[in-house]
C-alpha positions as CSV (number, residue, x, y, z in Angstrom):
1,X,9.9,16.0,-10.9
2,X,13.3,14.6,-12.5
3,X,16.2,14.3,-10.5
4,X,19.0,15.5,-12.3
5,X,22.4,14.4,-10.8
6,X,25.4,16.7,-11.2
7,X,28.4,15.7,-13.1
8,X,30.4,15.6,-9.6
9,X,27.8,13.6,-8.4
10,X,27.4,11.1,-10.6
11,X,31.2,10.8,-10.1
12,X,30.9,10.8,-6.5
13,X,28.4,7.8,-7.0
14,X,30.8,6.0,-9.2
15,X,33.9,6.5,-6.5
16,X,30.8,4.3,-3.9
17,X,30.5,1.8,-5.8
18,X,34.4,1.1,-7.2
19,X,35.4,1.2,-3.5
20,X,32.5,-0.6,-1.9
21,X,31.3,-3.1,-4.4
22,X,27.7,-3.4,-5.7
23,X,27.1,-6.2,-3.4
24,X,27.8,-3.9,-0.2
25,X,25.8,-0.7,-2.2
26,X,23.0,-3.3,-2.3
27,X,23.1,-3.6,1.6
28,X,23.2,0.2,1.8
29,X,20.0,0.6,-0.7
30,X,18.0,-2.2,1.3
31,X,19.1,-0.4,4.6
32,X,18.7,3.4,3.7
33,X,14.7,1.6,2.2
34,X,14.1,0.6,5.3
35,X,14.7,3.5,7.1
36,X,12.2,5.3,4.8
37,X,10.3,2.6,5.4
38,X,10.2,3.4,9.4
39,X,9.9,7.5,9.0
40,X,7.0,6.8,7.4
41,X,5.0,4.1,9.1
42,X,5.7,6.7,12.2
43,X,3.0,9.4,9.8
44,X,0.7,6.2,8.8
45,X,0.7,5.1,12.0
46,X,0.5,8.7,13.5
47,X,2.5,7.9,16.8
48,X,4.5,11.1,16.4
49,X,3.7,14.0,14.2
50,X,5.4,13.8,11.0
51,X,8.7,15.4,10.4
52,X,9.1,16.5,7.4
53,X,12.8,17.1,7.3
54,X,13.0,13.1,8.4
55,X,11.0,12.3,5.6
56,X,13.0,14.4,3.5
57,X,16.4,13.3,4.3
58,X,15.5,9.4,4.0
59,X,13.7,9.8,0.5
60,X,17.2,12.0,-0.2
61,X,19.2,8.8,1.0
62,X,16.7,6.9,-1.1
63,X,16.9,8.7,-4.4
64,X,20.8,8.3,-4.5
65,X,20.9,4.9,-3.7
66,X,18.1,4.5,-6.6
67,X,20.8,6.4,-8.8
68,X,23.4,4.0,-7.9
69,X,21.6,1.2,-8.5
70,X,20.3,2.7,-11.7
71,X,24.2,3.5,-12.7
72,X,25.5,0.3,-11.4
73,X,23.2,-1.8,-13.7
74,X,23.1,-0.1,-16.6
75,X,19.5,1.5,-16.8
76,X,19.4,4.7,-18.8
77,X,16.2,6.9,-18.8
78,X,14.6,5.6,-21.6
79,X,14.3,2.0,-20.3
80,X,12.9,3.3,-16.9
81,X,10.7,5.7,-18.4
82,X,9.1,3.0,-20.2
83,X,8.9,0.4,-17.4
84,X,7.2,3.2,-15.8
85,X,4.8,3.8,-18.1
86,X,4.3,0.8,-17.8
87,X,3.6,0.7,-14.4
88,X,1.6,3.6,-14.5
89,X,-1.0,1.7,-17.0
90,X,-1.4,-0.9,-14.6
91,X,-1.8,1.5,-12.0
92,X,-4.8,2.9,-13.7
93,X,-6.2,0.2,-14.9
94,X,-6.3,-0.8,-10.9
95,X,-7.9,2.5,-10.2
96,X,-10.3,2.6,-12.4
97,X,-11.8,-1.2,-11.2
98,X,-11.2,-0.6,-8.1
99,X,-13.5,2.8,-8.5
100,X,-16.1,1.3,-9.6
101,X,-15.9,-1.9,-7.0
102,X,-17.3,-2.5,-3.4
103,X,-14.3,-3.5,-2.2
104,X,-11.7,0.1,-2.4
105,X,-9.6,0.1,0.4
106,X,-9.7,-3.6,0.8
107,X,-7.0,-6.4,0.8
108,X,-7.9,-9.3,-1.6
109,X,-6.2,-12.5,0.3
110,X,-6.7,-16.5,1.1
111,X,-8.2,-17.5,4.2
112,X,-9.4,-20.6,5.0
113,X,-8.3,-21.7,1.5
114,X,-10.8,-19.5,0.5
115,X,-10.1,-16.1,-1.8
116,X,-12.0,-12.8,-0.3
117,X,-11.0,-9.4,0.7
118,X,-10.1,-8.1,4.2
119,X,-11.0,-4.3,5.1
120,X,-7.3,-2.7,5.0
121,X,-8.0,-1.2,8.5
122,X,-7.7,-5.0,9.7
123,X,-4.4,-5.9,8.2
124,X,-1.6,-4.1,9.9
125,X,1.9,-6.0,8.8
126,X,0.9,-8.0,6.9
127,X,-1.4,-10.2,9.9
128,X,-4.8,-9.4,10.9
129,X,-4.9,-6.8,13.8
130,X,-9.0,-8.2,15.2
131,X,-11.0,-10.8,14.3
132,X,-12.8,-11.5,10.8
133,X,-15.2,-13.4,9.9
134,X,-15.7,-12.7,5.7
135,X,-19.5,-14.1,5.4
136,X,-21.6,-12.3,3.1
137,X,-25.0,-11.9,4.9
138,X,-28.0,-13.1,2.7
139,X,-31.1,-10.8,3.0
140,X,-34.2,-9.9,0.9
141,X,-36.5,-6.9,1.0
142,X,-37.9,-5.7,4.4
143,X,-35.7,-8.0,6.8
144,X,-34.7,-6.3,9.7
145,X,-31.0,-6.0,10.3
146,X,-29.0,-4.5,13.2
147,X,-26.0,-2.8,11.9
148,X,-22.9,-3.6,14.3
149,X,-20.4,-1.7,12.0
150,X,-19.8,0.4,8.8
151,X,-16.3,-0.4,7.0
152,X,-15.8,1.0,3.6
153,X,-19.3,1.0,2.6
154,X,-19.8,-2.0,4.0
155,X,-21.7,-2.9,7.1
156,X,-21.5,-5.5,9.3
157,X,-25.1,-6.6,10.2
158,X,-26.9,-9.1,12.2
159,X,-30.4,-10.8,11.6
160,X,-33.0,-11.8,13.5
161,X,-31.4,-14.8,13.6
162,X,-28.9,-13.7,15.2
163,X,-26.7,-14.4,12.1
164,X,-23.8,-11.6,11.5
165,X,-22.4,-11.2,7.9
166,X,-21.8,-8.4,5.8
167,X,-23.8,-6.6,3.0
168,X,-23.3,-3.5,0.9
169,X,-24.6,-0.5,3.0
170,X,-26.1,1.0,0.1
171,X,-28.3,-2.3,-0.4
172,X,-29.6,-1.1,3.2
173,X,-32.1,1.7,4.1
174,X,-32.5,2.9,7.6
175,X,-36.0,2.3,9.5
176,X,-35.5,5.2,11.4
């Protein structure tokens, strides 16, 4: 999946940044990010259906920025393939405890002061799109519990009591 930038290219890059500055290339980077950014929040958020040729012209844009960056600064393949590598064994490392955790698909924050995890379906930019209330619900064997909602194997239950907290949904068996 290598790039590989022609000699004209590469040249063409070079021309960019000698009449522009890095400084204003930068700018141009951040901004042609940004629009990727936007083209693709549009499939996340599924407002319009996706456009491929949009997605593939901004990650074009994106990718020759990148290069100039890259060319600008000095970073030859070697150095990013390591970094990446690098990135890549933190990446797995993630996966593999986050496989074999409750809380997959979940946003580990502060609220309150407090650490805990937020269901990602709650956070959109970067705020809390509905209420949350992060209380673990305490419960022993046979106590009834009526389930309000299931989020990523998770349910949100309420007692008898009338206390509402969360527990793992495979800690809970249906009485039905």
């Amino acid at each position: 999946m290598k790039i590989q930038f022609t000699e004209s290219e590469v040249k063409t890059m070079q021309t960019a940044l000698d009449r522009w500055g890095l400084n204003a290339q930068v700018g141009v980077a951040v901004e042609e990010c940004a629009e990727l950014i936007v083209v693709l929040k549009k499939y996340v958020n599924r407002s319009k259906k996706p456009d491929v040729d949009e997605i593939l012209d901004e990650i074009a844009d994106v990718e020759m920025m990148l290069a100039q960056m890259r060319l600008s600064l000095g970073i030859d393949d070697d150095t990013l393939r390591k970094r990446i590598e690098h990135k890549f064994g933190k990446l797995n490392q993630y996966l593999s405890e986050q496989c074999d955790s409750h809380f997959y698909d979940w946003h580990e924050c502060v609220i309150g002061g407090h650490e805990t995890f937020v269901p990602i379906s709650f956070v959109q930019d970067g705020k809390l799109n509905r209420d949350y209330n992060p209380t673990e619900l305490s419960a022993k064997v046979g106590d009834i519990l009526i389930v309000q909602e299931i989020v990523n194997a998770w349910l949100i239950v309420e007692n008898v009591e009338g206390v509402v907290g969360w527990i793992p949904a495979e800690n809970v068996v249906s009485a039905t």
